[in-house]
N, C-alpha and C positions, 0 to 999 in steps of 0.2 A: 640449603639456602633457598627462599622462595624467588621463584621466579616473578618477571614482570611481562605483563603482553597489554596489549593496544588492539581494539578493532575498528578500521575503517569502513564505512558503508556505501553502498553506490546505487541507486534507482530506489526500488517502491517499497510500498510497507511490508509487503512479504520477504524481503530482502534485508529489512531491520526487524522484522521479528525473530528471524534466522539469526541473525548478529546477537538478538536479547540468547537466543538459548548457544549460541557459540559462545559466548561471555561468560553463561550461568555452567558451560561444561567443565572450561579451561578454570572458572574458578573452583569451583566442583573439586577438581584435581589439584588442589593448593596453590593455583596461581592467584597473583593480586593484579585486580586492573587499573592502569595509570594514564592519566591524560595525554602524554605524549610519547612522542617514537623516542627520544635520546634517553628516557626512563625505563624504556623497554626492553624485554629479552625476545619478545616475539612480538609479529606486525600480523596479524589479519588482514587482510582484503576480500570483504565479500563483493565480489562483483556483477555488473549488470552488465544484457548483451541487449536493450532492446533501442539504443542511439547507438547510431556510426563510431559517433567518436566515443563509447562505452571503449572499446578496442584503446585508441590512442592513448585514452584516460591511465588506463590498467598498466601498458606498457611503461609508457612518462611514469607513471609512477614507481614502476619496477626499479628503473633506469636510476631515482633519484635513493630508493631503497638500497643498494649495492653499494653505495657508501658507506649508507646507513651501517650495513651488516658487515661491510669490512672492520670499522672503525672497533668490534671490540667481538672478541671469543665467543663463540657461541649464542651469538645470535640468529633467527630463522624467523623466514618469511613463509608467511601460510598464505598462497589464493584460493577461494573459495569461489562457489556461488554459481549464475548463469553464465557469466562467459567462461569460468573455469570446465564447467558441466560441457559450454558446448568446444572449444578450443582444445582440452584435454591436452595431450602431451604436448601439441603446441607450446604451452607457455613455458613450461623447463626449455624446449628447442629453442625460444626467443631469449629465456633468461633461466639459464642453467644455477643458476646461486639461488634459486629459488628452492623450497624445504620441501613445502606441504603443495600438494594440487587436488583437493578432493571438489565435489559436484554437491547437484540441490538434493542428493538421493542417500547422501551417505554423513551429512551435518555431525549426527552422534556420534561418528567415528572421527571429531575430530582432536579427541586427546591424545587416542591412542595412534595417531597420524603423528603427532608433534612428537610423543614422545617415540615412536619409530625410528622417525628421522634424525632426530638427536643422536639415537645409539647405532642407527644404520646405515645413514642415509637420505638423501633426497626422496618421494615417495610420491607418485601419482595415479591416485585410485579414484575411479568414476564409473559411479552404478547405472546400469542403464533403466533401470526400473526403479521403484522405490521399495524398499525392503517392507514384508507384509508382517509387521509388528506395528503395534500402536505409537509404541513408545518412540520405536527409528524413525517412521513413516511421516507421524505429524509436530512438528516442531514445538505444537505448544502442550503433547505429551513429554518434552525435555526439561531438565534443568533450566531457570531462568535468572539472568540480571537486569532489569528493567532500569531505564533511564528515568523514568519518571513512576511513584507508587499509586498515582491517585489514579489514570486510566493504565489500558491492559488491550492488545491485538491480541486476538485469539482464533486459532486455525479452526475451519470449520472442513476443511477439503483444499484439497492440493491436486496437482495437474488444471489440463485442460483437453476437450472435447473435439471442442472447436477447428476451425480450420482457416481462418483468417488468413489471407495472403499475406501479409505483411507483416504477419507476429512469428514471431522465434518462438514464446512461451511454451506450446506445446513441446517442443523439438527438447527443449532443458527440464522442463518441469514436467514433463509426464503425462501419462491417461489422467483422466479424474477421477480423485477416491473420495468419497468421502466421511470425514470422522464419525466415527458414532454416536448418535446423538444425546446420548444419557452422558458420555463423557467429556461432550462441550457445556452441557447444563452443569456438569458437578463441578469444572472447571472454571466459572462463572462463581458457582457459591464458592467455592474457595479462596477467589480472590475477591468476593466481596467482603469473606471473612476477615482480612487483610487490612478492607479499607480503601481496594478499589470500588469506583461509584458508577465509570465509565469504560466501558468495552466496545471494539472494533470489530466484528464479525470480519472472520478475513480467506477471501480463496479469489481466484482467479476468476470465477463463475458463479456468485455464490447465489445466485436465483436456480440455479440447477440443483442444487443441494440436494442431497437425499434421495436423487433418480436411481443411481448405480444402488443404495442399500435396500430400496422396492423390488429395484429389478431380481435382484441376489434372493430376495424375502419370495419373490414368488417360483425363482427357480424350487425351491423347497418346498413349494407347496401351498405356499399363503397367497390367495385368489385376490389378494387386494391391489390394486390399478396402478400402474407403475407411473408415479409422477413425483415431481421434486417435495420436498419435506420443509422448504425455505420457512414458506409464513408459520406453520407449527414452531420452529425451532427459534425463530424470532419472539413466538407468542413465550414460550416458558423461558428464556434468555432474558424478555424482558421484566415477568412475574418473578425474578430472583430476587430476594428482601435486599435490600441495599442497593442495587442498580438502579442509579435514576438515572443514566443515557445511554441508550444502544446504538450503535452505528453498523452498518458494514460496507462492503466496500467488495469487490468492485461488482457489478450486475452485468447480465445482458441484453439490451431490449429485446430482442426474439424469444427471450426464452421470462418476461415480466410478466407477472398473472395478475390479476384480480385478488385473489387473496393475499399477497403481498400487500399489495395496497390499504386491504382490509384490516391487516394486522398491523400496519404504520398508522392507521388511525383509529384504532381500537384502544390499542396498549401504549400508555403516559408514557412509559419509558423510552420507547421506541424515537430518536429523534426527526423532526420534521427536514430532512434532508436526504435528497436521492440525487446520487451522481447517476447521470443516464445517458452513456459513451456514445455520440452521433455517430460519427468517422466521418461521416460526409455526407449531403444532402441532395446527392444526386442519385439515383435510382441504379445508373448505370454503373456509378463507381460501385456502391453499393454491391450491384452484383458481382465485379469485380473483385473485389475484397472477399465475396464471400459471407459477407454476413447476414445473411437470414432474413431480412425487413426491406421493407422499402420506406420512403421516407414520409408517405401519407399512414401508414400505419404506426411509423415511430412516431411522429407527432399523434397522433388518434390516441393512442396508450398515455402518449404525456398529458393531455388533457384529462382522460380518464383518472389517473395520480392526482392531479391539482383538485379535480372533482369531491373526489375521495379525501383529501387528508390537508386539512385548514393548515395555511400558510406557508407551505410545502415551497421551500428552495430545494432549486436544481440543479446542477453543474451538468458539467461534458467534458468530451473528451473529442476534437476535431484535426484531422491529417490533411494538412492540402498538399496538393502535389502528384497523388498516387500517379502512378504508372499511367498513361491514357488522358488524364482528366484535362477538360476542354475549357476553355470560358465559359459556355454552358452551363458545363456541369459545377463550375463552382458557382457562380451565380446564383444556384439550386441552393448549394448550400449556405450561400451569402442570408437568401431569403427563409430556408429553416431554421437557420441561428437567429433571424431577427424574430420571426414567428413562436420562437420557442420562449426568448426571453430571459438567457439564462440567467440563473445569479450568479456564476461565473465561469470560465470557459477554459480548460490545459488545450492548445494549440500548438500545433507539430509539424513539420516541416519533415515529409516523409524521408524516411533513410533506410536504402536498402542494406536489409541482413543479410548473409548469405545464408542457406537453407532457409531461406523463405521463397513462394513460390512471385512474389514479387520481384526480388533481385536478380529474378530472371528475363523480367521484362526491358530490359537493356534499350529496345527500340522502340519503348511507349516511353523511356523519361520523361517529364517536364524540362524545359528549360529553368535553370536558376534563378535568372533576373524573374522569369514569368513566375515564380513560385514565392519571390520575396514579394513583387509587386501584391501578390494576392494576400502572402500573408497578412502585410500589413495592411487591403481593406479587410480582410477580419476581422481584423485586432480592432480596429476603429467598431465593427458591429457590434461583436461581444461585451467590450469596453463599455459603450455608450447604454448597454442593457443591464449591464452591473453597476454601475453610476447607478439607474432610473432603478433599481431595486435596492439599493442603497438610503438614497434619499428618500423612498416612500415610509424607511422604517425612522425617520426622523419625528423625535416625539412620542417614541411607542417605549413602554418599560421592557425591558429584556433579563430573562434569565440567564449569567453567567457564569462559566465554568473559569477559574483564575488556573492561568497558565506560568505566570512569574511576570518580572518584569522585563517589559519592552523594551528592543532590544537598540530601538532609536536613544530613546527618553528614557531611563533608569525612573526619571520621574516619576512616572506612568508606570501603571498596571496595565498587563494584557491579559484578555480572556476571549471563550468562545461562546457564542453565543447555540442554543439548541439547532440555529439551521447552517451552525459550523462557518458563523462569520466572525473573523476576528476584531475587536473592541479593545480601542486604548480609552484609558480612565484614570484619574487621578486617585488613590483610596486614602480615606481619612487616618489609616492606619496602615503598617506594612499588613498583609495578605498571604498565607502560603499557598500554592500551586494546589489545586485540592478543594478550595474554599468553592462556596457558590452565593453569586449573591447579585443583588439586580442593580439597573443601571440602567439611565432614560439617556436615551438617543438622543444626540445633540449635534451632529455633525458626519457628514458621509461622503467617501471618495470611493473609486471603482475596486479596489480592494480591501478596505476595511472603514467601520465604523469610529467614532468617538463618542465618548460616552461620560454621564455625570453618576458620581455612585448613589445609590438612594437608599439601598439595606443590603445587610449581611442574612443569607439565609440560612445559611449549614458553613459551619467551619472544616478545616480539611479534616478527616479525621483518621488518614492513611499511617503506618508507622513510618517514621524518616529513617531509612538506612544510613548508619552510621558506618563507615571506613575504617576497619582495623586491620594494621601491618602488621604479618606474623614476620617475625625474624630471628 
């Protein structure tokens, strides 16, 4: 009898591309996947540790799952992910009815996890390293169920380097490896073969790309200069026949070059959008944190990008709160958020992890009220910069990527636009997710456009996965 499983997902894209190949395993193995937990035989949970309440999330959820799993014979809960990777036995200690507990290092072993448990037992395995096979190592060497055919996350490197006070990621996710690069270009033409148009370049660091495979190249002998591989691996990723948009995600200014830049505006495919993570604009938090830059250099470089590559939207990524930080020092950052201009801004409200060298600082906290007061004048900066870069695109024709229908409006078609702003539109006809086709600005708020449709450019041309229940 075929079984049924469900996977829930929790934090960032590296975390749902994980979920795509935990889905493509379990089905792999003759399971069928169904929309909800009462159709289920098994629940998934990949989870996230890098918010406080990531913790509470996973539990509460556990808590309501134990119904779940009483209520019929052999049912089992799988946690996966970064708080599994870093909590480890913990979570069976909190919630013993729990099946499966594996980490970010051992994903491919998650069949053979379930089906353990089934005939053995409960079972919590967490690798401290990442296994040095292509196939275990990078997620998007596994099996896949994609949610959507028309784009495609594709792992370029896993781990991280870095040393960020305030980040877990290294502690779950490892050193930095990363894939090799003929096997993300082959990876790319196969799923253009498919019918995907748009891909996500996806690591932790991914302007570092390619350092650890030089460095490796010249242990053995090859004299050539140990530096990251990012903008080459961008340049052929982008020249794949079929790719019209390339993305990736996430960078790090300390480590942004010049030929990045070069290759975002060299190569058509490549889209006009750089997330470029501030954390804070004060010099001091800055070195606090640990991160590499200071903030006349981070802005110097963002200039140098807008320089380089016509019509270049920005985003970030900003913590108020850290451990220490003064009115001063946010005031710093009050005014490099306004100087930078973003086109939109993720705002956070710092929360200590444990194993972070942050959560140690106990007698630097912020006060709370002082830490809302500030968020919200950010909010008000950011806000009013994604407004004014909104509005200037009023009247401009835009190339769209059709996402489905909006999720206000059914009326309405949603799409993205190349510098990854979302656009509702009326379409003269139903659209499949897939399609590309343009649309003049007509209307703008601080996170998304409105738009009138003008032409259809390319129809979707992805295969639509069809659902068959074996039984």
């Amino acid at each position: 009898m075929t079984r049924n499983y469900v996977v829930r997902t929790f934090g960032c894209q590296m975390n749902e591309h994980d979920s795509e190949r935990i889905s493509g395993l379990l089905s792999a193995d003759g399971m069928h996947v169904v929309d909800n937990d009462d159709d289920a035989d098994v629940v998934v949970l990949n989870t996230c540790c890098i918010r406080e309440n990531a913790d509470n999330k996973l539990y509460g959820t556990l808590g309501h799952l134990k119904t779940w799993k009483n209520a019929k014979e052999g049912r089992q809960i799988i946690v996966a992910g970064c708080l599994a990777q870093k909590d480890r036995d913990l979570v069976q200690t909190k919630a013993p009815y729990v099946d499966v507990v594996l980490g970010t290092h051992n994903v491919h072993r998650v069949s053979e996890l379930t089906e353990y448990a089934r005939t053995r037992g409960p079972i919590t395995e967490i690798f401290d390293e990442a296994v040095i096979d292509d196939h275990a190592m990078f997620p998007s060497a596994l099996p896949a169920r994609r949610e959507t055919s028309y784009n495609a996350w594709v792992t370029i490197q896993i781990g991280c380097d870095n040393s960020c006070a305030f980040c877990i990621v290294p502690a779950v996710r490892g050193r930095e490896i990363s894939r090799p690069f003929a096997d993300i270009v082959a990876e790319v033409e196969a799923l253009a073969e498919k019918g995907v148009t748009e891909v996500t370049l996806l690591g932790q660091n991914v302007n570092s790309y390619g350092r650890d495979l030089s460095l490796a190249a010249r242990r053995l002998g090859d004299d050539r200069r140990v530096q990251p591989q990012f903008a080459e691996l961008l340049t052929a990723v982008g020249a794949v026949p079929g790719i019209r948009r390339v993305r990736f995600t996430s960078p790090h200014p300390k480590d942004m070059r010049a030929e990045t830049f070069a290759a975002m505006a060299a190569v058509p495919a490549i889209c006009e959008h750089l997330h470029y993570p501030m954390q804070s604009g004060s010099d001091a938090v800055l070195s606090a944190m640990h991160r590499g830059y200071t903030a006349e250099r981070y802005l110097h470089r963002l200039v140098a990008a807008r320089e380089a590559i016509p019509d270049l939207a920005v985003s970030t990524d900003i913590i108020v709160g850290f451990p220490g930080e003064t009115e001063a020092n946010f005031v710093k950052t009050l005014e490099v958020a306004a100087a930078a201009e973003y086109d939109y801004a993720y705002t956070f409200i710092f929360s200590p992890r444990d194993g972070t060298e942050a959560a140690l600082m106990h007698d630097r906290f912020v006060d709370p009220a002082v830490i809302k007061d500030r968020f919200e004048r950010l909010h008000i900066v950011v806000e009013h910069s994604a407004l004014l870069k909104h509005q200037a695109r009023i009247g401009r024709i835009e190339e769209v990527l059709v996402e489905g229908l909006s999720r206000k409006d059914a009326a309405q078609s949603s799409a993205r636009t190349r510098q990854n702003k979302l656009v509702h539109f009326v379409a003269p006809q139903p659209l499949r997710p897939g399609t590309y086709a343009t649309v003049e600005i007509t209307g703008a708020a601080p996170h998304h456009l409105l738009g009138r449709f003008v032409e259809l450019i390319e129809p979707a041309r992805h295969i639509t996965r069809i659902p068959v229940l074996a039984g």
